[in-house]
N, C-alpha and C positions, 0 to 999 in steps of 0.2 A: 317272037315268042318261041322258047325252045319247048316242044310239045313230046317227041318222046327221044331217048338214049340208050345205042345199043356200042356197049364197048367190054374193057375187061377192068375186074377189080383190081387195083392195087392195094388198097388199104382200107380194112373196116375198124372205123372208129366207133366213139358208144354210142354216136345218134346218125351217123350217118357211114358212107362212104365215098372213096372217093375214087371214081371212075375213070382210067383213062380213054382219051379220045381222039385220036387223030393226033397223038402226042402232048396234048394237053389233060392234065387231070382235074375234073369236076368234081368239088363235092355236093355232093346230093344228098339231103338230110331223105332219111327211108323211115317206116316204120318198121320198130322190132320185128316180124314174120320175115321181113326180107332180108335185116340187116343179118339174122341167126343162119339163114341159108346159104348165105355165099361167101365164100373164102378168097383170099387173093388168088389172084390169077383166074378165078372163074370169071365166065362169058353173063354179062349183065343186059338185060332191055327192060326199061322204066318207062310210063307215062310219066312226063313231067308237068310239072306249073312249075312256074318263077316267079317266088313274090319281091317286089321292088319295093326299099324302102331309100328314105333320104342316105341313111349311111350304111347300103350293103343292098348288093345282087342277091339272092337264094333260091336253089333248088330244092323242091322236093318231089322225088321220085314214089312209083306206086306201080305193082305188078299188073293189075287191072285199069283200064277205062275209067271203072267203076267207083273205085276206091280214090280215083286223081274227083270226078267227080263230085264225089262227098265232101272229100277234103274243102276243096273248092267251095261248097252249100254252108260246112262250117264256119267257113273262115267270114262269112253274112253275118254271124250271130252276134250282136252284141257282148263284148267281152269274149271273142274267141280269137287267138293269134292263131299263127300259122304254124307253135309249139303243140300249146291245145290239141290244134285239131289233128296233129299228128300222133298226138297219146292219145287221143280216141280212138285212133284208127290203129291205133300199136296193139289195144287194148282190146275193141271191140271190131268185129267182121263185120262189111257190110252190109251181111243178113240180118247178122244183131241187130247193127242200127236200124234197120229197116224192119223188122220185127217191134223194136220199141216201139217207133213211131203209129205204127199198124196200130198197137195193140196197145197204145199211151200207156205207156211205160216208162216214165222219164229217171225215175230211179236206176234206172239199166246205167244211165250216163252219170251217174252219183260216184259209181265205182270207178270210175278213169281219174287219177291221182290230177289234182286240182283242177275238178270239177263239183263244185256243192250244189245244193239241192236247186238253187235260186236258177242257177246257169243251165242245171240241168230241163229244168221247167220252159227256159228262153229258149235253147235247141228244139224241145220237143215241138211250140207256137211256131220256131221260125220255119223248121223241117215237117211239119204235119201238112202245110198245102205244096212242099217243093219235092218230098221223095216218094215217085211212084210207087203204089203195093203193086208187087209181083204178083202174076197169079198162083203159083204155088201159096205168098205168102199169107194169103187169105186164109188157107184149108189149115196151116200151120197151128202149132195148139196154141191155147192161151196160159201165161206160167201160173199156178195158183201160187196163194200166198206160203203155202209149203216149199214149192219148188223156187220159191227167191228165198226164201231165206235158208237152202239146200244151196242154193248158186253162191251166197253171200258167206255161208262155211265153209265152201272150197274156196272161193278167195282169199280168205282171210289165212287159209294151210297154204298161200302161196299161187292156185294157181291162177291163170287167167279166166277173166269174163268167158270167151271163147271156148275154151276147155271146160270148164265149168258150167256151161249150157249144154256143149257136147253129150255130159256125164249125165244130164239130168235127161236129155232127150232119150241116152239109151235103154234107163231104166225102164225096165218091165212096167204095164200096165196094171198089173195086177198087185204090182207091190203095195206094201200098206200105204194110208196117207197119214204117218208120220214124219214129222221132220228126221228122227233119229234112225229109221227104219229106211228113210227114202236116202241120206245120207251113206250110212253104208254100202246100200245098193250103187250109189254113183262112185264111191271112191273104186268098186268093185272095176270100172271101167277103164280106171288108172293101174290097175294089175297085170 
């Protein structure tokens, strides 16, 4: 099992790259955070997994431990490939996920592009006794139904889950609890 990969980029493609190594070049399927950060020629180190199927070797690569981890818990869930759980994690940080699950939230996982509500419900049953709460992530706040459907307006303008949880955490306390009112204060964040 190839467990992690420290070489240079030769070529980023749109779901992966591909890594040289000892003269050999690996593609490693990445999620988007990693695939946006490195250029050819830049110096690369991935956690991997390799999943084995009947017709194909694949890697996929992951800057943290943490994130190969998940990956990994996902890939358990009924109906989740090793695509999936990479647009989850393209999508969603794994505070985020780890914040859902905390705070049953399955909806959180509704927003990663072909995941619907049913699948999102299966993640939440299979990862609620497998992903430990942090202790930070206890004390962390809970979203009201204001601030998801503030998260659910900046996705929809484009940006990420990630980003858009970002915006809603910076918001002042004090701001109103309207959707329209809390919205502007978050796009404030993107300024």
């Amino acid at each position: 099992m190839i467990s992690i990969l420290n070489g240079r980029v030769i070529e980023c493609l749109q779901d992966s790259l591909i890594i040289s190594l000892g003269g050999i070049g690996l593609q490693v399927y990445v999620p988007t955070s990693v695939r946006e950060q490195k250029r050819p020629g830049d110096e690369v180190f991935v956690h991997t997994y390799m999943v084995v199927r009947q017709d194909a070797l694949q890697l996929y690569g992951f800057e943290t431990r943490e994130e190969r981890d998940i990956f990994v818990l996902l890939l358990g869930v009924d109906g989740i490939g090793p695509r999936l759980a990479l647009a989850t994690l393209s999508t969603l940080s794994p505070d985020a996920i780890q914040r859902a699950i905390f705070h049953e939230q399955p909806e959180i996982f509704s927003r990663v592009p072909g995941i619907g509500k049913k699948t999102a419900q299966k993640i939440q049953l299979y990862l609620q006794d497998r992903i430990p709460s942090s202790v930070g992530l206890q004390a962390g706040p809970v979203l009201t139904d204001i601030d998801t459907e503030v998260i659910a307006a900046l996705t929809s303008l484009g940006y990420s889950v990630v980003e858009a949880q970002s915006a809603v955490q910076s918001i002042h306390k004090d701001v109103a609890q309207d959707v329209e009112t809390r919205l502007r204060a978050a796009l404030q964040f993107f300024a």
